[in-house]
GULUMTOR-958147 format. One record per atom (N, C-alpha, C, O, CB): residue in three letters; atom name; y, x, z; residue number from 1; chain. Coordinates in steps of 0.1 Angstrom, whole numbers, padded with zeros to 4 digits, always signed. Atoms other than C-alpha are relative to their C-alpha. Glycine has a CB too. Example, Ala and Ser with C-alpha at 12.3 -4.5 7.8 and 13.67 -1.06 7.14 Angstrom:
residu,atome,north,east,up,num,chaine
ALA,N,-0012,+0009,+0000,1,A
ALA,CA,-0045,+0123,+0078,1,A
ALA,C,+0012,+0009,+0000,1,A
ALA,O,+0012,+0019,+0007,1,A
ALA,CB,+0000,-0010,+0012,1,A
SER,N,-0011,-0009,+0000,2,A
SER,CA,-0011,+0137,+0071,2,A
SER,C,+0011,-0008,+0008,2,A
SER,O,+0022,-0003,+0009,2,A
SER,CB,+0005,+0004,-0014,2,A
! end
This chain:
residu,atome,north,east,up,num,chaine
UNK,N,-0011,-0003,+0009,1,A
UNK,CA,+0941,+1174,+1123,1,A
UNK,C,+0013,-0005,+0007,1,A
UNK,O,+0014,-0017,+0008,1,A
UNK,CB,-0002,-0006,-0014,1,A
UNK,N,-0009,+0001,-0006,2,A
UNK,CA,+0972,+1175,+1140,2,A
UNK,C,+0015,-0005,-0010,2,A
UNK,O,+0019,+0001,-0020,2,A
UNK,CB,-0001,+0014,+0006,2,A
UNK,N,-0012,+0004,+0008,3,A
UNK,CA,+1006,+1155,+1127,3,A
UNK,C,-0003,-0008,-0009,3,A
UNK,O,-0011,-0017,-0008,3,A
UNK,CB,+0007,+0009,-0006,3,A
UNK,N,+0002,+0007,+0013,4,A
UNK,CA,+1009,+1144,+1091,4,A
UNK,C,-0014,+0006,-0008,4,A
UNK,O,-0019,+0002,-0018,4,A
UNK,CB,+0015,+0002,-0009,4,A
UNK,N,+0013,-0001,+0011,5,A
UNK,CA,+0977,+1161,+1080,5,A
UNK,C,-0009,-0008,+0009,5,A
UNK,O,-0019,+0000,+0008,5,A
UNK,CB,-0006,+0016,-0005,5,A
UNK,N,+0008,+0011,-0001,6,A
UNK,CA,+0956,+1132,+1099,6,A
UNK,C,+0003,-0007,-0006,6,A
UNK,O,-0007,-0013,-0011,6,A
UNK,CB,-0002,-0005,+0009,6,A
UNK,N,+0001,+0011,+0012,7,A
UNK,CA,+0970,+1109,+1076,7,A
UNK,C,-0006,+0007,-0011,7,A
UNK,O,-0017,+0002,-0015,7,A
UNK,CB,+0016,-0006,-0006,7,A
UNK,N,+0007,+0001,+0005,8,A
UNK,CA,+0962,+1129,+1051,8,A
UNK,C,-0019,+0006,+0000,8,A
UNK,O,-0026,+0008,-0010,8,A
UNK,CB,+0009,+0003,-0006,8,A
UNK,N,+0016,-0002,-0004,9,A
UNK,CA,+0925,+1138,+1063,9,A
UNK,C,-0005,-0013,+0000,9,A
UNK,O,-0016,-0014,-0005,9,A
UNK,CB,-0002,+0008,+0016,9,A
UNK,N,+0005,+0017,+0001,10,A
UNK,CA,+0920,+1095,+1067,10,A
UNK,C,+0006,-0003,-0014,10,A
UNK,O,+0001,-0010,-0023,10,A
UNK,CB,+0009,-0013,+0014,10,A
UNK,N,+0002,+0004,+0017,11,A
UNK,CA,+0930,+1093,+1034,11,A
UNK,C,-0007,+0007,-0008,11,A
UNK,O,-0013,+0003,-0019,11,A
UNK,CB,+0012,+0000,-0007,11,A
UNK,N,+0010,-0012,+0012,12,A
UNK,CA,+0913,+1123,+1018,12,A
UNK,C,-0018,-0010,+0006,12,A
UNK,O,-0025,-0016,-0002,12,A
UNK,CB,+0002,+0028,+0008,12,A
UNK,N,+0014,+0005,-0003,13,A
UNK,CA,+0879,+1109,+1038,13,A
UNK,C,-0003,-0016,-0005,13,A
UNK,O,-0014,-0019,-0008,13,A
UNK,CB,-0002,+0001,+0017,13,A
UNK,N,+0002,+0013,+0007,14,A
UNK,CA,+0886,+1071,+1026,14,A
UNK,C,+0000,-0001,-0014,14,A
UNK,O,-0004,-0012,-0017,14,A
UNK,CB,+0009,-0007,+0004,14,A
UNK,N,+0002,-0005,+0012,15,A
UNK,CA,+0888,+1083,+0990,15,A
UNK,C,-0012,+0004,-0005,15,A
UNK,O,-0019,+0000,-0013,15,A
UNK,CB,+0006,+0007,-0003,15,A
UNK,N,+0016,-0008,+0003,16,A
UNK,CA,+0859,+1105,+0988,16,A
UNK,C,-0009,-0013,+0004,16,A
UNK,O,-0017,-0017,-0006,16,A
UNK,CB,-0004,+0017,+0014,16,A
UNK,N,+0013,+0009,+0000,17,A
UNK,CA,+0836,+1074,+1005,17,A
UNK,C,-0001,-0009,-0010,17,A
UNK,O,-0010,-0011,-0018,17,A
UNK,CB,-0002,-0007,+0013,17,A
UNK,N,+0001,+0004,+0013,18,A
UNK,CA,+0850,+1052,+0983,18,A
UNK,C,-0004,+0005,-0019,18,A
UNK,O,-0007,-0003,-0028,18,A
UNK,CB,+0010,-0003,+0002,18,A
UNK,N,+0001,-0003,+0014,19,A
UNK,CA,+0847,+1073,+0951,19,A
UNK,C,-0013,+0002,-0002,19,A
UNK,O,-0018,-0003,-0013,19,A
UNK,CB,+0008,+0012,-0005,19,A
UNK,N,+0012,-0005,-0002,20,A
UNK,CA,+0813,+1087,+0962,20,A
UNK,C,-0009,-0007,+0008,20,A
UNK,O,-0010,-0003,+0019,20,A
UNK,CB,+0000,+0011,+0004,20,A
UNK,N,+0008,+0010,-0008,21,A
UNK,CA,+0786,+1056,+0974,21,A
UNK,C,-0008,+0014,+0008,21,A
UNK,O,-0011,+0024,+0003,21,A
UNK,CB,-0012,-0012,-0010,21,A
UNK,N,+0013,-0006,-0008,22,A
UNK,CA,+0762,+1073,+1004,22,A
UNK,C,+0005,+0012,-0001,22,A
UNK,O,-0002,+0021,-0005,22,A
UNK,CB,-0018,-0002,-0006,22,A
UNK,N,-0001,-0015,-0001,23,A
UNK,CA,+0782,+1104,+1006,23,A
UNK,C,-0003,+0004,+0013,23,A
UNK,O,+0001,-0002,+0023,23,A
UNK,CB,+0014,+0005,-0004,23,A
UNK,N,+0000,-0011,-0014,24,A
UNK,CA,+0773,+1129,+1033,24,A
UNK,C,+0007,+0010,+0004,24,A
UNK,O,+0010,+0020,-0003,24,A
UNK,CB,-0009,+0005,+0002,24,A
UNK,N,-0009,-0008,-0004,25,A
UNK,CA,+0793,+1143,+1057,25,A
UNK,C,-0006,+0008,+0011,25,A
UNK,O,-0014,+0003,+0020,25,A
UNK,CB,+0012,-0007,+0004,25,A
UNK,N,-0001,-0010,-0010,26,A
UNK,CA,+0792,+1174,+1078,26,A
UNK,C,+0010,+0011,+0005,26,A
UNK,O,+0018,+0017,-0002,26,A
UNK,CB,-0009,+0006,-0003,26,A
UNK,N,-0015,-0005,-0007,27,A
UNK,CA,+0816,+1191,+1101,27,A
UNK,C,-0010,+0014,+0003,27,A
UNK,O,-0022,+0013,+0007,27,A
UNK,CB,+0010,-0011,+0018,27,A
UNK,N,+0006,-0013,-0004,28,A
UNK,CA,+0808,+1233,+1103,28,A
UNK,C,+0011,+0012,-0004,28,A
UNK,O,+0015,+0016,-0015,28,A
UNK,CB,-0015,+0001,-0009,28,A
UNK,N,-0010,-0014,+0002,29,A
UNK,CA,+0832,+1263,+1109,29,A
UNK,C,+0018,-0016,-0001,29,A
UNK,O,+0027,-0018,-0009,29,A
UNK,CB,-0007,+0015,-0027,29,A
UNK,N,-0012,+0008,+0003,30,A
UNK,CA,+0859,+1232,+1118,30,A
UNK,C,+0004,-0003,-0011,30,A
UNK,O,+0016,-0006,-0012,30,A
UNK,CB,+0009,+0004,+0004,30,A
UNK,N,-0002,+0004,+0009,31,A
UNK,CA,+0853,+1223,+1084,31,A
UNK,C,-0005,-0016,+0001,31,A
UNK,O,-0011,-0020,+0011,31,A
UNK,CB,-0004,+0008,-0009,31,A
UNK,N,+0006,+0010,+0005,32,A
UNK,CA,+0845,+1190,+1069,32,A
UNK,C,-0007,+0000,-0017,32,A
UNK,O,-0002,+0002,-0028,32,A
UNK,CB,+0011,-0010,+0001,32,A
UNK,N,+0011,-0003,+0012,33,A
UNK,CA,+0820,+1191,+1043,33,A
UNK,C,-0005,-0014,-0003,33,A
UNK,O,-0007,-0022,+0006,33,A
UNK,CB,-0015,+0011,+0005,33,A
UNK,N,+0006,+0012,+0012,34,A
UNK,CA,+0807,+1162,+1013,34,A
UNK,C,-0005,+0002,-0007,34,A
UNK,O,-0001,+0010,-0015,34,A
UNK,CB,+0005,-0008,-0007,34,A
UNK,N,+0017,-0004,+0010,35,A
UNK,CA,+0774,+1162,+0997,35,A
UNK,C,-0002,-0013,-0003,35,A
UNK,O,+0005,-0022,+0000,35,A
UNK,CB,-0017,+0007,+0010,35,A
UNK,N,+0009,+0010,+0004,36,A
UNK,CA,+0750,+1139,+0980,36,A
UNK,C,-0010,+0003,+0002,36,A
UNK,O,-0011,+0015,-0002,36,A
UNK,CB,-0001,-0003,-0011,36,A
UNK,N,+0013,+0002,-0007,37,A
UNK,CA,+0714,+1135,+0996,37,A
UNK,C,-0006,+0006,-0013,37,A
UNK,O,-0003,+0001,-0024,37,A
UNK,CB,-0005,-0018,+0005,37,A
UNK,N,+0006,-0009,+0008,38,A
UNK,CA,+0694,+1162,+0976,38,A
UNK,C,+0006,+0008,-0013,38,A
UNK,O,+0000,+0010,-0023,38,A
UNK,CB,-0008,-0006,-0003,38,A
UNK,N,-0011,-0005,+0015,39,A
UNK,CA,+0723,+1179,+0953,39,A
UNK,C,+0007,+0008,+0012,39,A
UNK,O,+0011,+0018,+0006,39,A
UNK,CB,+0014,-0014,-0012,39,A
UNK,N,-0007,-0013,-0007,40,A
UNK,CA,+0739,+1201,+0982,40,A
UNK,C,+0012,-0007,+0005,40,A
UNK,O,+0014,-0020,+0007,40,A
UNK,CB,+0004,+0014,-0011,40,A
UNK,N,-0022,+0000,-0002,41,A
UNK,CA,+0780,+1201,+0992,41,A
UNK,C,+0007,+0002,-0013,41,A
UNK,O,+0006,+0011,-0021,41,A
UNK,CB,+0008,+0016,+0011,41,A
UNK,N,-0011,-0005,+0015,42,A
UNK,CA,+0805,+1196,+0964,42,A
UNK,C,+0012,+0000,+0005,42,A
UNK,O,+0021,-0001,-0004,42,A
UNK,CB,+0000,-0010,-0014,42,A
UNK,N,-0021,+0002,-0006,43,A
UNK,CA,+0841,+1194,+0988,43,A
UNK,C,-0001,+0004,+0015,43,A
UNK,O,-0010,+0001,+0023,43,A
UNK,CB,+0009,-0022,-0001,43,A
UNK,N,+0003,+0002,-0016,44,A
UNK,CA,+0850,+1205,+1020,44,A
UNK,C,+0018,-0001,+0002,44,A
UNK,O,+0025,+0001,-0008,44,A
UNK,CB,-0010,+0016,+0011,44,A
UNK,N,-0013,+0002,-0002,45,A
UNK,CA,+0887,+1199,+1036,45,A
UNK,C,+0002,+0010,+0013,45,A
UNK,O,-0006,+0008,+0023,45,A
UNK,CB,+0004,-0016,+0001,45,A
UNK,N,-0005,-0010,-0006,46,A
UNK,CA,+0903,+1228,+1056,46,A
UNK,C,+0014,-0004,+0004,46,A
UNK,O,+0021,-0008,-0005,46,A
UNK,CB,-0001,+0010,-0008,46,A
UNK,N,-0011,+0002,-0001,47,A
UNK,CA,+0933,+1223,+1072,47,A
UNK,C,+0011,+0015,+0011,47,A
UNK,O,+0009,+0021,+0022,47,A
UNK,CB,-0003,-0015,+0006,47,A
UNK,N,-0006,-0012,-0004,48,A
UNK,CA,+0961,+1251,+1077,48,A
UNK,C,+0013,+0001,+0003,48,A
UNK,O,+0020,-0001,-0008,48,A
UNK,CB,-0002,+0008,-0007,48,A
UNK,N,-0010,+0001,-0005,49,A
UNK,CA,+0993,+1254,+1096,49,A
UNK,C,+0011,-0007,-0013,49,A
UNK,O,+0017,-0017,-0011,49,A
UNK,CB,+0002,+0014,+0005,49,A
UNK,N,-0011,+0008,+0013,50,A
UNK,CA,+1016,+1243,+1065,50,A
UNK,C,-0006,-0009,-0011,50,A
UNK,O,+0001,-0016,-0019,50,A
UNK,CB,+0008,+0012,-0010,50,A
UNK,N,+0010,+0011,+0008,51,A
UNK,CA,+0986,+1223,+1045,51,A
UNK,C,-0012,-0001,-0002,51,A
UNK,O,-0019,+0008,+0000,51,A
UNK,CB,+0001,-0001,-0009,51,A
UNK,N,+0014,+0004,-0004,52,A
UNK,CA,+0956,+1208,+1043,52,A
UNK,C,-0005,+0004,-0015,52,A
UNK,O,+0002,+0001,-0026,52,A
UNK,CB,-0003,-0017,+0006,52,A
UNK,N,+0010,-0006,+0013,53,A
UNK,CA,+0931,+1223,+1015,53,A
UNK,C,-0010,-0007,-0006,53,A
UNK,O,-0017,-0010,+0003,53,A
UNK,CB,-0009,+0011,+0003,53,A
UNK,N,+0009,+0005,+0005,54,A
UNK,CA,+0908,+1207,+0996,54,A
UNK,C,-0008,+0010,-0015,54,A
UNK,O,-0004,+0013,-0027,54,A
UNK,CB,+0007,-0014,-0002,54,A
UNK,N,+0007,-0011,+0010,55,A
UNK,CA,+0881,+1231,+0981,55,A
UNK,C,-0013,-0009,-0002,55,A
UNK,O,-0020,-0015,+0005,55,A
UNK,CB,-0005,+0017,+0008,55,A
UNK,N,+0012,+0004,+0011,56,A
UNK,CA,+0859,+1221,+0953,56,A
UNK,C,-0007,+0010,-0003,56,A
UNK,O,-0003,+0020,-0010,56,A
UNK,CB,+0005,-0005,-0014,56,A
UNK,N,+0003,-0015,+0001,57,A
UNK,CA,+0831,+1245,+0957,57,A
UNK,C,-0009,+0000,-0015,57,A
UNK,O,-0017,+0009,-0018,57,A
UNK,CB,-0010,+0005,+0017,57,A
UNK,N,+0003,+0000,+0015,58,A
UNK,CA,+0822,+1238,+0921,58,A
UNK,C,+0011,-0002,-0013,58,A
UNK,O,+0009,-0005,-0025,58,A
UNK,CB,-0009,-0010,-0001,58,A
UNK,N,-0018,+0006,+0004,59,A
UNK,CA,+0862,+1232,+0911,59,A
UNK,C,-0004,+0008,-0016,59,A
UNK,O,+0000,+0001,-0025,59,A
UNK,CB,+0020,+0009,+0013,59,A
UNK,N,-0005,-0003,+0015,60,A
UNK,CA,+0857,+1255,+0877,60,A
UNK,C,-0004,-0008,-0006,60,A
UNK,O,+0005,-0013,-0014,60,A
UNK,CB,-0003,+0012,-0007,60,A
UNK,N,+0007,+0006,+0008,61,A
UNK,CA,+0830,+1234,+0861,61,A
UNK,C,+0011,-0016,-0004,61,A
UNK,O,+0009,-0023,-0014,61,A
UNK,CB,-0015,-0001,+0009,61,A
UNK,N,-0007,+0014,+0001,62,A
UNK,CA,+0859,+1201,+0866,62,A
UNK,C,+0009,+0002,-0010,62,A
UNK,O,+0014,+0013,-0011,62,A
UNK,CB,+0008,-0006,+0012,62,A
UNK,N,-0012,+0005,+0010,63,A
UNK,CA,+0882,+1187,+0837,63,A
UNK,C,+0007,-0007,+0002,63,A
UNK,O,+0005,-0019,+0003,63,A
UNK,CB,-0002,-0005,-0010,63,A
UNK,N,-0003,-0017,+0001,64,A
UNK,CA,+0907,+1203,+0839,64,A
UNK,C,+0000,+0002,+0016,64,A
UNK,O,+0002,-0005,+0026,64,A
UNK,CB,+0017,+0006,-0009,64,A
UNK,N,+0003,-0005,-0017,65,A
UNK,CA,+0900,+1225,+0869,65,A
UNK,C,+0011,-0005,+0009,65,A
UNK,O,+0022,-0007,+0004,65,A
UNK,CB,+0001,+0018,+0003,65,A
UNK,N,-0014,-0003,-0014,66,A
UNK,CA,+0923,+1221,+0903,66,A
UNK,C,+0007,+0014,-0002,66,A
UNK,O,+0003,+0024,-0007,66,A
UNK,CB,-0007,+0000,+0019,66,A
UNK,N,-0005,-0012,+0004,67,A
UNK,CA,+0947,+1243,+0902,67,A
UNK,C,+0005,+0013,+0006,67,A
UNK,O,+0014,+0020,+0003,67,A
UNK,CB,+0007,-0002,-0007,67,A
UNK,N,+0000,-0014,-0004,68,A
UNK,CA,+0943,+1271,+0924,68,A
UNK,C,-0016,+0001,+0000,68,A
UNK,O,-0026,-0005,+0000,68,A
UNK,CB,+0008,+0003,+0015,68,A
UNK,N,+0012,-0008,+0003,69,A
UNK,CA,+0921,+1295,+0920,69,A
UNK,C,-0004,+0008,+0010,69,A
UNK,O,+0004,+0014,+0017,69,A
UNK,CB,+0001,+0007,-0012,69,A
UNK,N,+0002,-0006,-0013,70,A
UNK,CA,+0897,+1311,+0947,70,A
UNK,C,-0007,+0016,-0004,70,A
UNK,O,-0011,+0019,-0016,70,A
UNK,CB,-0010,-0012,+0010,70,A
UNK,N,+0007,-0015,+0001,71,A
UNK,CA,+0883,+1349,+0949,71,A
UNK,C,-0017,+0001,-0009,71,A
UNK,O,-0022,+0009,-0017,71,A
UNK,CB,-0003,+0004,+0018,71,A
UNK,N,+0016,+0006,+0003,72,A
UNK,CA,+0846,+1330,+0943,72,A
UNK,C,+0003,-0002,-0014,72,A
UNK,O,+0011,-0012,-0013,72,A
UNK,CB,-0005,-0015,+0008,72,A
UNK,N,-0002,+0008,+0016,73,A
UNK,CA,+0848,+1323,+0900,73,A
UNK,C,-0004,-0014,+0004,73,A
UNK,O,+0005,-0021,-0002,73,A
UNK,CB,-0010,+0006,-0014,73,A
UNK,N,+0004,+0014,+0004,74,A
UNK,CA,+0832,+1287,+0905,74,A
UNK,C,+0010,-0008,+0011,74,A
UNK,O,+0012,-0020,+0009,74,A
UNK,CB,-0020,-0005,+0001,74,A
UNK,N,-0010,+0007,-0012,75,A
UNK,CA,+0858,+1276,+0939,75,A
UNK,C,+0012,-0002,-0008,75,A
UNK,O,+0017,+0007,-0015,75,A
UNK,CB,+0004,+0010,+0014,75,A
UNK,N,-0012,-0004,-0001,76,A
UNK,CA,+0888,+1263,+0932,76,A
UNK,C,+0009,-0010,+0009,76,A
UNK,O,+0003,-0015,+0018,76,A
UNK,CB,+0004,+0002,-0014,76,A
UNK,N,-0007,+0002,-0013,77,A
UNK,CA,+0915,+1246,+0954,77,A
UNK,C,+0012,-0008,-0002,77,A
UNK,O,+0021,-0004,-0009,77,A
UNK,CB,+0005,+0014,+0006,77,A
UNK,N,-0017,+0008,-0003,78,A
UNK,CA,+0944,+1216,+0961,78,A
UNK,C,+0003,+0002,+0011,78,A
UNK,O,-0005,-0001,+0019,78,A
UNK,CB,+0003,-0017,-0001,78,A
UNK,N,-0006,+0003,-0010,79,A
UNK,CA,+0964,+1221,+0985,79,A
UNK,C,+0016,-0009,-0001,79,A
UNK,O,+0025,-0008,-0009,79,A
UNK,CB,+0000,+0013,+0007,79,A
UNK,N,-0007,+0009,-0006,80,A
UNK,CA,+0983,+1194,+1003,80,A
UNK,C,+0010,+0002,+0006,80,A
UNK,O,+0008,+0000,+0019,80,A
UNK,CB,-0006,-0006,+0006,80,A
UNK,N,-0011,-0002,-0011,81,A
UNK,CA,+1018,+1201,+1017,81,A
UNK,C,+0005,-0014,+0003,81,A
UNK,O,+0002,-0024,-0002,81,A
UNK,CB,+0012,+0010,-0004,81,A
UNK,N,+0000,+0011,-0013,82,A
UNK,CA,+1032,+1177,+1042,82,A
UNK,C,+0014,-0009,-0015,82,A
UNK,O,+0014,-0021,-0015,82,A
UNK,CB,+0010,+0009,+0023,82,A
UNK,N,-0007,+0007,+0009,83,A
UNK,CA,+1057,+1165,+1012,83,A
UNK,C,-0006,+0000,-0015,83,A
UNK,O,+0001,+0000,-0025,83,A
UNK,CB,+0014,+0005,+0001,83,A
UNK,N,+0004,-0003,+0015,84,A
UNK,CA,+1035,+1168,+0983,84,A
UNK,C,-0008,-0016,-0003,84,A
UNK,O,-0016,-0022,+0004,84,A
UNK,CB,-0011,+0017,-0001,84,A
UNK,N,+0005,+0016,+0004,85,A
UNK,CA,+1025,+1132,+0964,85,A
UNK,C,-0013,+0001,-0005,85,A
UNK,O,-0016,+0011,-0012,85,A
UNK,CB,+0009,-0007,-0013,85,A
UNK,N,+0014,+0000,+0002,86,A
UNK,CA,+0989,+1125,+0960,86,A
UNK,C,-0002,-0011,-0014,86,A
UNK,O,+0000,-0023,-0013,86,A
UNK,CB,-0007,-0006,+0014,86,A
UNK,N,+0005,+0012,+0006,87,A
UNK,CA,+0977,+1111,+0926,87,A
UNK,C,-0017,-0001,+0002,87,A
UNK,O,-0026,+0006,-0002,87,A
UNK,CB,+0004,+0000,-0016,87,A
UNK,N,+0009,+0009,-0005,88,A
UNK,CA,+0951,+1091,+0938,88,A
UNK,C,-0017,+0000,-0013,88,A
UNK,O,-0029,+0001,-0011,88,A
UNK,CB,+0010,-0016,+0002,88,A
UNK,N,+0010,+0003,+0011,89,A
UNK,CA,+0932,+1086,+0905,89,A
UNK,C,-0003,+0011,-0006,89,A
UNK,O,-0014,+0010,-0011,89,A
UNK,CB,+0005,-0010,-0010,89,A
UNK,N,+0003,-0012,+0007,90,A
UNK,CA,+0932,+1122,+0891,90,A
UNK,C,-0009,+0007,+0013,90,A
UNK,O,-0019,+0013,+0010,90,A
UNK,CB,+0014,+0009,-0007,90,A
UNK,N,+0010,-0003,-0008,91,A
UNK,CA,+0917,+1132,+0928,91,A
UNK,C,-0015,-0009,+0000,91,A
UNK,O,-0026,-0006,+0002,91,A
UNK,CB,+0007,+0001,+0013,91,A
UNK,N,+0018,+0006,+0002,92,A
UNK,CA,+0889,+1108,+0924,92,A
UNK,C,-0008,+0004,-0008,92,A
UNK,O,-0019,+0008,-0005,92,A
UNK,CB,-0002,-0013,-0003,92,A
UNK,N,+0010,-0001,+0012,93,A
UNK,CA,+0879,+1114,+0887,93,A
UNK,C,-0002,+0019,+0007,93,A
UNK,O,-0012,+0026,+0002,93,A
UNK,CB,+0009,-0004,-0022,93,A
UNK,N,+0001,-0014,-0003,94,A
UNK,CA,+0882,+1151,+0904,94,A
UNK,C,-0013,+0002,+0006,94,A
UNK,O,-0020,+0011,+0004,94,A
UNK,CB,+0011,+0004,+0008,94,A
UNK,N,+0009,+0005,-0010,95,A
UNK,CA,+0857,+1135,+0932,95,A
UNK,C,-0012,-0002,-0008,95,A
UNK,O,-0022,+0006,-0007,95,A
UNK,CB,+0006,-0013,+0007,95,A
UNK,N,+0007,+0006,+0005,96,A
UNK,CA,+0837,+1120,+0912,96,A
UNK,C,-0004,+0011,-0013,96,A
UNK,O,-0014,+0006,-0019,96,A
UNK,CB,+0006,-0012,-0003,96,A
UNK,N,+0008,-0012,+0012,97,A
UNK,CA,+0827,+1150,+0884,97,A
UNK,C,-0005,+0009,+0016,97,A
UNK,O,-0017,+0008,+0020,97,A
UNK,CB,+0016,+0013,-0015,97,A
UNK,N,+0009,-0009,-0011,98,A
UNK,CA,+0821,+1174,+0917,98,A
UNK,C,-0009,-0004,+0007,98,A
UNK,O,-0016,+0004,+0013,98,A
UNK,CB,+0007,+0005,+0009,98,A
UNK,N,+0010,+0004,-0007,99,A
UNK,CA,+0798,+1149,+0931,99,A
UNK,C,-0012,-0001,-0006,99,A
UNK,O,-0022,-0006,-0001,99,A
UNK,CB,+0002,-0011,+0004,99,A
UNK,N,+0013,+0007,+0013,100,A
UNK,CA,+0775,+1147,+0901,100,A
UNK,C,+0002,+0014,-0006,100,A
UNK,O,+0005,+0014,-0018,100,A
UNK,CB,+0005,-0016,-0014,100,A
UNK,N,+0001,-0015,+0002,101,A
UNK,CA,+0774,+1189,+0900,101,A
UNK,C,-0011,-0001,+0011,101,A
UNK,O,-0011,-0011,+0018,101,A
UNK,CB,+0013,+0012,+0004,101,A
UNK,N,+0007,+0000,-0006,102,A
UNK,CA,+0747,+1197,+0918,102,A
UNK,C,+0004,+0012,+0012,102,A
UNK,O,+0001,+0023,+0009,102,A
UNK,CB,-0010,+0001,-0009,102,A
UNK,N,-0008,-0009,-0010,103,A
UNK,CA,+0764,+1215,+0952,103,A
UNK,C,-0009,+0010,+0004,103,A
UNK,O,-0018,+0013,-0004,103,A
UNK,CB,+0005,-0008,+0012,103,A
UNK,N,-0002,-0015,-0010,104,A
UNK,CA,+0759,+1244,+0975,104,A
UNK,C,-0011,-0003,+0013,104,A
UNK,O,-0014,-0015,+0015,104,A
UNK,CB,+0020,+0001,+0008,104,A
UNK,N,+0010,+0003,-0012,105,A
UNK,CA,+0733,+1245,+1005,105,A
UNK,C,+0006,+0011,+0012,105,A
UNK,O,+0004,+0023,+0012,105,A
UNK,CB,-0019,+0003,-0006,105,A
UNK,N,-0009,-0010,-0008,106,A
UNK,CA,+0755,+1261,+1033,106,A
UNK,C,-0006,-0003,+0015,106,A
UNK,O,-0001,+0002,+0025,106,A
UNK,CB,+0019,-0004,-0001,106,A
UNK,N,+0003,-0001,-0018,107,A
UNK,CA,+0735,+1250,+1067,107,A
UNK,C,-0015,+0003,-0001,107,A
UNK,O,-0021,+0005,+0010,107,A
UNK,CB,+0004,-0016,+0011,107,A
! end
């Protein structure tokens, strides 16, 4: 992740371990992908010339959803621009309901 989205990629990845004990990570399609040991993938982080993405591939089921919306009905999507403020505590409880969905099996 090139520039200011490695800060935010070391902070999105120090959040997620913290919010989620024993999370698992996998890197596929230059993504980064976070699961729980027998529940699938519930997040992956994408990063794209003007901001870094963060897709909840179970985002409708969260209260209240993130708020973009993807093509897929159950995806949905924050994205991070290089001046945009992170609240910390509404991405976790965000973290923390999508980890405790039962995720996606993508490899």
């Amino acid at each position: 992740m090139p520039g200011w989205k490695k800060k935010v990629g070391r902070h999105l990845d120090a959040l997620i371990e913290g919010t989620v004990p024993g999370v698992r990570k996998a890197v596929r399609w230059n993504t980064p992908f976070y699961g729980v040991e027998g529940q699938g993938w519930f997040l992956a982080i994408h990063c794209y010339t003007k901001y870094v993405q963060v897709t909840f591939l179970h985002g409708e089921k969260l209260h209240p959803p993130p708020p973009k919306k993807s093509k897929q009905k159950s995806v949905r999507y924050l994205d991070i621009h290089e001046d945009f403020d992170l609240d910390d505590e509404a991405l976790a409880d965000w973290i923390r309901q999508a980890s405790s969905i039962p995720g996606e099996s993508l490899f």
